[in-house]
C-alpha positions in Angstrom: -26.6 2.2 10.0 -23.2 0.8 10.5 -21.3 1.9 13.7 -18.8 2.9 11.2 -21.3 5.3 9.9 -22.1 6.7 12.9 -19.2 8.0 13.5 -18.4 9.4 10.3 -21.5 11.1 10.7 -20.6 12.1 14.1 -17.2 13.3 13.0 -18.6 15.0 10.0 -21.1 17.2 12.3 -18.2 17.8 14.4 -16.3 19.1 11.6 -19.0 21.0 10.0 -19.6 23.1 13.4 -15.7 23.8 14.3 -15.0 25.2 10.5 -18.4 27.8 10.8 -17.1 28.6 14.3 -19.7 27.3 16.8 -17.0 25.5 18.1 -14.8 27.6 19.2 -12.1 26.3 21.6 -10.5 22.7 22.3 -12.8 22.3 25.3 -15.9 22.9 23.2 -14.5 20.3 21.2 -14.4 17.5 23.7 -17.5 18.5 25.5 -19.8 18.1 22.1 -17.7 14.7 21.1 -18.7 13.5 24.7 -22.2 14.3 24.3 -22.5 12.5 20.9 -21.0 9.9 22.1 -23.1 9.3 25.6 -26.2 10.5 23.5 -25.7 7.9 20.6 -24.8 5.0 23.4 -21.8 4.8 20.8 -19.6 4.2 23.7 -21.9 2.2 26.0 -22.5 -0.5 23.3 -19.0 -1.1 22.5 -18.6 -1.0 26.5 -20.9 -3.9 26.9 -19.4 -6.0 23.8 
């Protein structure tokens, strides 16, 4: 999978959990973005590039 991809997929998931309200502030928000980011090493491979 493309890193593109990943974070469509990411972005989607994201989406998906602020519109049926499991997200429900813009500190939620950030917090779950950070965690799929760390969790995915999304942001420590393009770190290391």
């Amino acid at each position: 999978m493309g890193e593109q991809e990943k974070y469509k997929k990411m972005l989607k998931e994201v989406i998906d959990e602020t519109e049926s309200r499991k997200i429900n502030s813009a500190e939620e928000l950030i917090q779950k973005l950070v965690r799929e980011l760390t969790s995915n090493k999304v942001l420590s491979q393009r770190t290391q590039s």
